[in-house]
C-alpha positions in Angstrom: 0.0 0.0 0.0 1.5 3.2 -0.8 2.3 5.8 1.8 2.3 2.9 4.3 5.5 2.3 5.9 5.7 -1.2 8.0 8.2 -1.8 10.9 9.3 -4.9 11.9 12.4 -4.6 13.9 11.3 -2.5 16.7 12.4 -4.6 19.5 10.2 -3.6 22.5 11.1 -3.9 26.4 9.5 -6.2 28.3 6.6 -7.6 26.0 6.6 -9.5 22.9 7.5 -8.1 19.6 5.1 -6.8 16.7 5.1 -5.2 13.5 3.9 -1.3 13.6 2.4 0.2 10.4 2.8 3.9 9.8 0.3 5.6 7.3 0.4 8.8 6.1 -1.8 10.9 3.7 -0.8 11.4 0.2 0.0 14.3 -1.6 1.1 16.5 1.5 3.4 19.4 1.0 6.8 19.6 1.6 6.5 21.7 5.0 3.2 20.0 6.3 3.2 18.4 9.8 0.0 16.2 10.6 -1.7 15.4 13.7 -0.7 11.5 15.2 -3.5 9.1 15.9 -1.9 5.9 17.3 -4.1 2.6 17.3 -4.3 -0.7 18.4 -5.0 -3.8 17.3 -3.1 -2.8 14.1 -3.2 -5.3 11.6 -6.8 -5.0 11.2 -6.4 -1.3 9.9 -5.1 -1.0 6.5 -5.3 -4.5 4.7 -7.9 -6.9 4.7 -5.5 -9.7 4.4 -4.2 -9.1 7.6 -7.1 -8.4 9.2 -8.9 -10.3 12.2 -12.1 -12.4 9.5 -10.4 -10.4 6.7 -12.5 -7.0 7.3 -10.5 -3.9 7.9 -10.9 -0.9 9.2 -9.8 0.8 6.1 -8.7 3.9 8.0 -6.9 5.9 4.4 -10.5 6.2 3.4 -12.1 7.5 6.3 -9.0 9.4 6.7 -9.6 11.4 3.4 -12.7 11.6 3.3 -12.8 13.9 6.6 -10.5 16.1 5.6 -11.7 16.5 1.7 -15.8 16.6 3.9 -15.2 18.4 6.6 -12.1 20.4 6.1 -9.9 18.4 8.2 -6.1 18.3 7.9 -5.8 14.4 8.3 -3.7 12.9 10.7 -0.7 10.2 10.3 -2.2 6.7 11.3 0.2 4.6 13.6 -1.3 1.4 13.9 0.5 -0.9 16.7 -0.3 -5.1 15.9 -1.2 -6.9 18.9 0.4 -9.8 20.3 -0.6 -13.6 21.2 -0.4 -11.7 24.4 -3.2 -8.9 23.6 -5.4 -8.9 26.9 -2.4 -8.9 28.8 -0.9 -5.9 27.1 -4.7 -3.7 27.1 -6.1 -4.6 30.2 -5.6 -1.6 32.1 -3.0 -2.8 35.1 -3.8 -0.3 38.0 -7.1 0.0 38.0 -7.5 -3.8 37.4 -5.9 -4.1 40.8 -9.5 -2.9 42.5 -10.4 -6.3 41.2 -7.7 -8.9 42.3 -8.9 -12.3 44.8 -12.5 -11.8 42.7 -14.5 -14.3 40.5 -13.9 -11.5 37.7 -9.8 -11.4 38.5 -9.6 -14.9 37.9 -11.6 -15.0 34.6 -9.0 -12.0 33.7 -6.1 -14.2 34.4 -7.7 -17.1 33.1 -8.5 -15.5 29.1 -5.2 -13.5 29.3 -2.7 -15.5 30.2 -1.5 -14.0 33.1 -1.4 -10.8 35.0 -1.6 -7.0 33.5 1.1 -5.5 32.0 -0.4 -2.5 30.2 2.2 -0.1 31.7 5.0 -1.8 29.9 2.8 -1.6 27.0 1.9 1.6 27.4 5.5 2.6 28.0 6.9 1.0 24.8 4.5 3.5 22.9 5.5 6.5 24.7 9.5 6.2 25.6 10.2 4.0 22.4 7.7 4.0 19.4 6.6 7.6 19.4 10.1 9.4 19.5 10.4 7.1 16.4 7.3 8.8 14.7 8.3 11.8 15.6 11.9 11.3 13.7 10.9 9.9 10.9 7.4 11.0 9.8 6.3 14.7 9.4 4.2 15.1 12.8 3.1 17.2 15.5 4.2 15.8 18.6 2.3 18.1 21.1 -0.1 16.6 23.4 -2.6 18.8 21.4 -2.1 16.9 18.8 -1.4 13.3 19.6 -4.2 11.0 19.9 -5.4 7.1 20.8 -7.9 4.8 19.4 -9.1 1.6 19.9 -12.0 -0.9 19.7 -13.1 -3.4 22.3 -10.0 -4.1 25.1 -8.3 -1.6 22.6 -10.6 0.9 23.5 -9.9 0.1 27.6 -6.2 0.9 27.1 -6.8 3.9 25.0 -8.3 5.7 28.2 -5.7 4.4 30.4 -3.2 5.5 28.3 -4.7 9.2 28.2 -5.0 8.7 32.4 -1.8 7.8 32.7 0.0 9.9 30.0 -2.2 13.3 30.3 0.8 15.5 29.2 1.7 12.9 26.5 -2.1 12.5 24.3 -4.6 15.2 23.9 -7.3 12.8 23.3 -8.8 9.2 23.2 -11.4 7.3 21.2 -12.6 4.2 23.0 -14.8 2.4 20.4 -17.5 -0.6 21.6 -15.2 -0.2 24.6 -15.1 -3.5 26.7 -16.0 -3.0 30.4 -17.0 -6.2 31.7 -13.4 -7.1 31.4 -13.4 -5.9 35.1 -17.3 -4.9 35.8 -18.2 -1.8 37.7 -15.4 -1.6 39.4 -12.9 -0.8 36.7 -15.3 1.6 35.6 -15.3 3.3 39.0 -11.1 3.1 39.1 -10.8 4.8 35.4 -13.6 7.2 36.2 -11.8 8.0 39.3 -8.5 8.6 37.6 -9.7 10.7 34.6 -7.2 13.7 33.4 -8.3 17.5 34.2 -11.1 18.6 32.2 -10.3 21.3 29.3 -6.8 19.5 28.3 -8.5 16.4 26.6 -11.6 15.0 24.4 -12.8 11.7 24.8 -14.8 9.9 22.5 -17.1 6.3 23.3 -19.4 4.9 21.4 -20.7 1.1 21.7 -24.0 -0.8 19.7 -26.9 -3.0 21.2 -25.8 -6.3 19.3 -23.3 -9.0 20.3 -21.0 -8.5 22.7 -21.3 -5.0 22.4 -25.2 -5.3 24.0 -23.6 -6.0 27.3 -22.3 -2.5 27.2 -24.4 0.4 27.7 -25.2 0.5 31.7 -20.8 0.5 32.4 -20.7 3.1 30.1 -23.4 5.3 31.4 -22.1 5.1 34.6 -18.4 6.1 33.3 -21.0 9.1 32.1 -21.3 9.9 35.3 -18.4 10.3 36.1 -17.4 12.6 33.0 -19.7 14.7 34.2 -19.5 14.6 37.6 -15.8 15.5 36.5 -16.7 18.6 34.3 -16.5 17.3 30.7 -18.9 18.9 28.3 -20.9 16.8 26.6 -20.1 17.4 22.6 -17.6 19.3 23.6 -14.7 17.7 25.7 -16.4 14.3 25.9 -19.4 12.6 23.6 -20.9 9.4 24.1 -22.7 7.5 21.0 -24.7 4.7 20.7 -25.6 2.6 17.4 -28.6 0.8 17.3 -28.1 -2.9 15.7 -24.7 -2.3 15.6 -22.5 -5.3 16.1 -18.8 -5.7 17.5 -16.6 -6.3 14.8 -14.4 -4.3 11.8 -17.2 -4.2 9.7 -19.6 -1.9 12.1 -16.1 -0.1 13.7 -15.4 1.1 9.8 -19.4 2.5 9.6 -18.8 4.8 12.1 -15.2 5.4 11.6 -15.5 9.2 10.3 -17.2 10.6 13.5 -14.4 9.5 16.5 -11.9 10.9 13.9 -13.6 14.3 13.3 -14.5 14.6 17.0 -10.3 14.0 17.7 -9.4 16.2 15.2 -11.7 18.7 14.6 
């Protein structure tokens, strides 16, 4: 795929290795500098051959079509492939710890593998994969202007990586965003631990079908706490739900244009 540039000897610290795809629009000038979104689960982004059931996200066309729609710049796509070790690596590892000796821990340990260790993850894509980025692609590395995305357990580690790196991303897009992992009471750690209001927009959205129909009561009550916090709705924060709406690539790629516009806008 042009403008696609795949990296596959980034040697991360502490978890396993995985290839990183960097996309960036065509046809930018020579001077311009783009906004960074960096995504998870990031074989299922750009080619449906890689991708989990062969349906992608297809994020060059959603990409273009808000900035040739709604006036957008566009942003440069980073998008991070998971490991045979995924739940491990997105389960949010402090918060989870409201949950250890429960039923709900040990299902956790059980489907993952073993314990947490999101804040290796998350510190591999801070310390090591975004100066990187910033070295070799034309961005702007401002927290302003550096962003997370993800679907499902992706969408989990999204918000902890904006709670646990507030100075580092501006924003988050948690997308069919999968709270039973750890029930209510993850929700009440990570609504607890949100970053100061006016600094950051976050974006959740979830449907009524599948897994995703198990959703909307943990996310209404992270509501709560965005607004018990201070975030304005549409403004710093927006909630949406899809009616119907599955949880897979295919209905993630439906909706793709709105968590993109609300990150960049």
């Amino acid at each position: 795929m042009a403008n696609l540039t795949r990296y596959t000897d980034i040697v991360p610290q502490g978890i396993l290795p995985r290839f990183v795809d960097v996309w960036t629009p065509p046809q930018l000038s020579a001077d311009a500098r783009l906004p960074v979104i960096y995504m998870h689960d990031g074989q299922n982004l750009f080619e449906p051959g890689h991708a989990f059931g062969g349906e992608h996200w297809d994020i060059p066309s959603a990409v273009q079509r808000v900035m040739a729609e709604r006036g957008l710049p566009g942003a440069i796509v980073v998008g991070i492939w998971n490991s045979a070790e995924r739940w491990r690596d997105y389960a949010p590892e402090v918060p989870m710890r409201s949950i250890e000796g429960t039923p709900i821990w040990n299902a956790l340990l059980e489907r993952a593998g073993g314990r947490p260790q999101s804040d290796t993850y998350l510190r591999y894509l801070v310390e090591q994969l975004k100066p990187l980025v910033d070295r070799r692609h034309p961005t702007l590395p401002d927290r302003e202007h550096t962003f997370v995305m993800g679907s499902s357990m992706g969408g989990l580690i999204s918000l902890y990586a904006v709670e646990q790196y507030p100075e580092v991303f501006g924003g988050a897009a948690c997308v069919s965003t999968h709270w039973p992992a750890g029930g209510y009471s993850l929700v009440d750690a990570m609504g607890a631990a949100l970053p100061r209001v006016g600094q950051h927009r976050l974006y959740f959205d979830y449907g009524t079908a599948g897994l995703d129909a198990d959703y909307e009561p943990y996310q209404r009550h992270m509501d709560e706490y965005l607004r018990t916090a201070g975030y304005r709705e549409g403004i710093d924060w927006v909630t949406l739900r899809f009616d119907g709406a599955d949880h897979n690539e295919a209905a993630w790629r439906a909706r793709l244009d709105l968590p993109l516009h609300f990150l960049l806008k």
